[in-house]
C-alpha positions, 0 to 999 in steps of 0.5 A, a space after each residue: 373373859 366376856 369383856 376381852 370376848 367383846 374387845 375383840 368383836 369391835 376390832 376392825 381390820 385396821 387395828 388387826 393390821 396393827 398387830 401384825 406389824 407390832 408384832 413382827 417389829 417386836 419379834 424383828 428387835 428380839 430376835 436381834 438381840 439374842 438370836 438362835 442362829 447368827 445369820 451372815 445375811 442381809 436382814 432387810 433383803 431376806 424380808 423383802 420377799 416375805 414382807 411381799 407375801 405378807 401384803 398378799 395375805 392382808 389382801 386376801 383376808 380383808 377381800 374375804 373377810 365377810 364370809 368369816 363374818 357372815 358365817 360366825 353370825 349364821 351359826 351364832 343365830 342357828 346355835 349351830 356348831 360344838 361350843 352351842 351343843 355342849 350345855 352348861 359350859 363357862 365363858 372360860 370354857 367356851 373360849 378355850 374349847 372354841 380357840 382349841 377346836 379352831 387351831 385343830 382345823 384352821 391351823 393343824 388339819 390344813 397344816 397337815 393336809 398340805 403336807 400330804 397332798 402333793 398340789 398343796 405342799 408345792 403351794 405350801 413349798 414358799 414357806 418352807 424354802 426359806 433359808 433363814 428362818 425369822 419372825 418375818 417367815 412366820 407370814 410367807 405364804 403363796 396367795 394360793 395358800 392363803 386362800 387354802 387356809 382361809 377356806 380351812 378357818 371358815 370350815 372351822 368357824 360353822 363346825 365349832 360355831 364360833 362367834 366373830 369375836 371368838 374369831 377375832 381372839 382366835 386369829 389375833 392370837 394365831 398370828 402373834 403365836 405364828 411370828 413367836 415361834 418363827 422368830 429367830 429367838 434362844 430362849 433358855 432349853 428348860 422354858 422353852 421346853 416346859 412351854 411346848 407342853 401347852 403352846 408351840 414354842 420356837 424351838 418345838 416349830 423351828 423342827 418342822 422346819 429342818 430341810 429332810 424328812 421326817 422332821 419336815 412333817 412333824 410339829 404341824 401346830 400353830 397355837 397349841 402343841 397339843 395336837 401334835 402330841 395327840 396325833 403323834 407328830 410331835 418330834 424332837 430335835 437338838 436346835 443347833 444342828 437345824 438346817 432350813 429349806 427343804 433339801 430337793 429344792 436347794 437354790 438359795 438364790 431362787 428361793 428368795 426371788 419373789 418370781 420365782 417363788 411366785 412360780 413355784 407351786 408349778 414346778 415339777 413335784 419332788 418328794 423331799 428325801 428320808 434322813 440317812 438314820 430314817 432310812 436305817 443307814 
């Protein structure tokens, strides 16, 4: 555990980059192979406006990269923050309380923040409005978002007080796990299920985005399903009767224009609709 610790406090950006993009070329090949949903799309043209976000989060990140390092090395100098004031712990234990504690704010709290607070879901609207949910969904966030979760993770470092390689562990595993469970895989029901026990699995975050509440808000996790469980969001939901966007915002067309998802955090707030079953008819 020490060694892959200091493994990840050498990666530079770059190779960071690589795993995104293996990642998402690993996923892409899967999902192509034994798929959920048989989309009657264009692959390539459905990713163009995600691939668009994905470069504006790269950018956004590497711009600001020096405040997540700056404060890992503030608060590992100081032995500020939950994993210095806990005595005793293993280096396993460390880890793993540090990747939780991390995927609970910079993942789950923002996560659900942005679905509470109406400027921040129209922000968090790109995500949602997509229609054909795959592995290239996972990195399709407005700038405004990015820079939203990125402030989030950073209020995560100083308050768990993680090391930058801790950090480094944590986004490289957020990442994959981000492109895992937003990739258009069928896994056999009875893995995936004993999976999202521990870990959110595809078919646990595939839910959360179901165009009508109150499925919409529910499986806010990144990493660990755990929080979702403990907080009580966690919902079920039979996978082939998945619908994807969000239904006050219907236009396929407009919803796939980087334009006008560019434009999209400004419209006019709409308050996305209860299912017939939540509203008792």
């Amino acid at each position: 555990m020490e060694m892959i610790m200091d493994y990840f406090e050498t990666i530079p950006s770059t190779h960071r980059s690589l795993i995104l993009v293996g990642g998402l070329t690993f996923f892409w090949l899967i999902e192509s192979a034994v798929p959920l949903f048989r989309f009657d799309y264009k692959k390539w043209r459905h990713a163009l406006p995600n691939l668009f976000f994905t470069g504006t989060t790269i950018i956004i990140n590497f711009a600001l990269a020096f405040l997540l390092l700056n404060a890992a090395d503030w608060v590992t100098a100081n032995k500020f923050g939950v994993l210095h004031w806990i005595p005793g712990l293993p280096l396993w234990g460390f880890a793993l309380l540090g990747l939780m504690l991390l995927d609970l704010i910079g993942a789950y709290l923002a996560h659900y923040t942005e679905h509470r607070i109406k400027i921040l879901w129209m922000v968090h609207l790109v995500h949602h409005s997509d229609h054909k949910v795959d592995t290239t969904t996972a990195n399709r966030h407005h700038p405004l978002e990015s820079i939203i979760r990125f402030v989030f993770t950073l209020v995560g470092v100083v308050v768990v007080g993680a090391p930058i390689g801790l950090v480094m562990l944590y986004q490289s595993m957020s990442l994959v796990l981000s492109q895992f469970n937003h990739a258009n895989v069928r896994l056999p029901k009875n893995i995936d299920r004993l999976m999202s026990y521990f870990l959110v699995s595809p078919d646990m975050h595939k839910v959360h985005h179901h165009y009508r509440l109150p499925y919409t808000d529910a499986n806010y996790g990144n990493i660990f399903s755990v929080w979702d469980r403990l907080f009580g969001t966690y919902m079920d939901f039979d996978r082939e009767k998945l619908v994807y966007g969000v239904d006050v915002f219907p236009d396929e067309t407009k919803n796939s224009n980087i334009k006008e998802l560019l434009k999209q955090p400004f419209q006019k707030y709409q308050k996305p609709t209860l299912t017939p079953e939540e509203k008792g008819v």
